[in-house]
N, C-alpha and C positions, 0 to 999 in steps of 0.2 A: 573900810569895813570895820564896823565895831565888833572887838571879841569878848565875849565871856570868859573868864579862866577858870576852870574849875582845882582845886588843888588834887593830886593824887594822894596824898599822906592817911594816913588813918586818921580816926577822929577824935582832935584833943579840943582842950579846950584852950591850953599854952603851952608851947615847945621853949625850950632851954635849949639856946644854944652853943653852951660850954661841950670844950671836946670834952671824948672819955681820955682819960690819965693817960698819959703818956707813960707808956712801958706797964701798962696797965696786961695781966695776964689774962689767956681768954678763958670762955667758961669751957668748961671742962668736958661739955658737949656741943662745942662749938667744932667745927672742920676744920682742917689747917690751912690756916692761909687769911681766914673770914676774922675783919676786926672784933674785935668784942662787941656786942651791943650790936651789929648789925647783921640783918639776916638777907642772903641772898632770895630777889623776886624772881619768880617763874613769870611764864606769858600769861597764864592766867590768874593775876595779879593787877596787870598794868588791864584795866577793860575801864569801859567805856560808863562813864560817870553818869547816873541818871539818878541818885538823892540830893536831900533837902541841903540846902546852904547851913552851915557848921561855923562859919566866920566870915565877919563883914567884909565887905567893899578895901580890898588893898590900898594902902598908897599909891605904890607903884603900877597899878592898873588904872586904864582909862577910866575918865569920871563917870561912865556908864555900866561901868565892866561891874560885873559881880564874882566875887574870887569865895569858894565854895570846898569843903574839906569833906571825904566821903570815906567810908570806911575800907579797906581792902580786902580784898578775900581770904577769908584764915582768920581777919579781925573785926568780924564783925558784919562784915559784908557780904556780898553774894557776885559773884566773878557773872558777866552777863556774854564779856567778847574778848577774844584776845587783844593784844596790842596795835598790832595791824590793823585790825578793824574799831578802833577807837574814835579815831581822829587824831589830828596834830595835837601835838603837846609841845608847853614851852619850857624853856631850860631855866631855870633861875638861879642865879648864885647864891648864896649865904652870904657870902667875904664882901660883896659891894652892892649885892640888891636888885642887881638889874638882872635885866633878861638876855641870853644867847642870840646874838644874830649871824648869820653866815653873810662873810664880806665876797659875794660875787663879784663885787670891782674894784676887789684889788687885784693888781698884777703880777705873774708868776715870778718868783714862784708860790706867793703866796693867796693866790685866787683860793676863796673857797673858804678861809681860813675863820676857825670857829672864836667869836669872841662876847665875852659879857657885856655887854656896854650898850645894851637899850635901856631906855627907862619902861618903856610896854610894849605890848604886843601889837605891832603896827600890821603885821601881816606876814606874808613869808617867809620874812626874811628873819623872824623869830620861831617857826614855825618846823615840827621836826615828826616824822614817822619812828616809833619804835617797831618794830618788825623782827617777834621772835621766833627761834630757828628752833624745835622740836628737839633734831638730832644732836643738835650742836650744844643744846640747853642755855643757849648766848643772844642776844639781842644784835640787829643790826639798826643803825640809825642813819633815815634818809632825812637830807637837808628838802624841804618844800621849796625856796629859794631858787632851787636850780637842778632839783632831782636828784642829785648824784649822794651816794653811801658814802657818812663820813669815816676817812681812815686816819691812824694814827703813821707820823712822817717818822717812824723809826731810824731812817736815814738821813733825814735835815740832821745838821750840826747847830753847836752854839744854842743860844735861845730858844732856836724854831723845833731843836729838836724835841721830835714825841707831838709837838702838835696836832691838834685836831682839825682834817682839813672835808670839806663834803669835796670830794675830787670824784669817786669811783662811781663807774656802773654796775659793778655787780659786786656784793658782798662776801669779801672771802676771809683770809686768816688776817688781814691788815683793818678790817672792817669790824671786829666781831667786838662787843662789851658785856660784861656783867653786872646787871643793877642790881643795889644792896637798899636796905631800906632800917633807920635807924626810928624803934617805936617811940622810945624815950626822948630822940630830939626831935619827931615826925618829919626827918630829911631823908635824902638819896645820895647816894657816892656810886659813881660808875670806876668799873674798872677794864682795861684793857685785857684784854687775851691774849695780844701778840707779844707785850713786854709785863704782863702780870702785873703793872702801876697802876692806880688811882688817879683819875682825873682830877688837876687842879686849876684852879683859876688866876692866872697870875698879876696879881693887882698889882705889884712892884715891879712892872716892865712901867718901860715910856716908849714915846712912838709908836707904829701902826702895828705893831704886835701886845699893846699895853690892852689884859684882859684877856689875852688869848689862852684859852682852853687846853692845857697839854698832859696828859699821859707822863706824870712822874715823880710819882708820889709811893713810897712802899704801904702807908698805911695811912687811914684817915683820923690826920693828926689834929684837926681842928675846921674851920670857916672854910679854907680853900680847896678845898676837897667835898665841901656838902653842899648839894644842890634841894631845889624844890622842884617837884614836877605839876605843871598844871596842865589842863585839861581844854584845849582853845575852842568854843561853841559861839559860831554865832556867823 
């Protein structure tokens, strides 16, 4: 199946991908906890892309794919569906470019186990439900791959631990994130709820964990930590 990606970000014409300052102080009407420069996304925010193409045909997308940048709602846009009803969306790194795929066969313990390392969206297996939670004001994320709600492994040790694994049926305090949306670099940073980290991508592992997704990061300090979100049609 050929995909479409559409980007989520608001609509620039070039993003800069320099972090903000490190020890950089936040603004002054900013929440506590919320890096500078980046503002926490509601569900009615992540909807369902339906404007014109903003920037051409990606590298890292198929040579048919059209990769497309739409305004968000609050910038420009007009919020049409929640997240849930969107469609799949792909995860994309900053730190190495690729896209999120959920490793269904690997074997435990680390089946499931989320890592950067597609060049595109081949199907599934890059392939992800945001599903936001009203009461909770938090995002759950189902892997398409294999159905199951990705949770952070608070308990793995070493390396694994904090990892991002799609393992769950049902989305609970191990399941839950926070997406942030930076307008200045037009990227994403998720954050966990259950250890209050930032998602990074860890491009200095080797072996079958090298790229894996984990939950442990205090603040989004640069590349590893910032995602793109697209929009998969087709």
């Amino acid at each position: 199946m050929t995909s479409a990606l559409l980007s989520l970000s608001a609509l620039l014409t070039a993003s800069a991908l320099a972090a903000p300052a490190a020890g950089a102080a936040p603004h002054n009407d900013h929440p506590a906890g919320v890096p500078a420069g980046w503002e926490r996304v509601a569900g009615a925010d992540l909807t369902h892309i339906t404007g014109a193409s903003g920037r051409q045909q990606s590298p890292s997308a198929p040579a048919s794919a059209s990769v497309r940048q739409q305004p968000l709602s609050g910038s420009g846009g007009s919020a049409s569906a929640p997240a849930d009803e969107s469609g799949p969306l792909a995860i994309k790194s900053v730190r190495n470019g690729k896209f999120t795929a959920t490793e269904v066969n690997y074997a435990a313990p680390n089946t499931g186990v989320l890592r950067a390392r597609s060049t595109a969206v081949t199907g599934a297996w890059e392939s992800f439900a945001f599903e936001w939670d009203e009461a909770g004001q938090t995002y759950a994320i189902k892997s398409l791959a294999n159905n199951r709600y990705v949770a952070v492994e608070k308990n793995f040790t070493g390396q694994a631990q904090n990892t991002l694994r799609a393992r769950s049926t049902t989305a609970g305090g191990w399941e839950r994130f926070e997406v942030f949306h930076n307008e200045d670099l037009n990227l994403y940073a998720l954050r966990s709820t259950l250890n209050n980290l930032f998602v990074a991508m860890e491009n200095s592992y080797t072996g079958s964990l090298q790229y894996t997704l984990r939950a442990r990061s205090a603040d989004v300090t640069g590349s590893w930590e910032q995602f793109d979100l697209y929009n998969i049609v087709g």
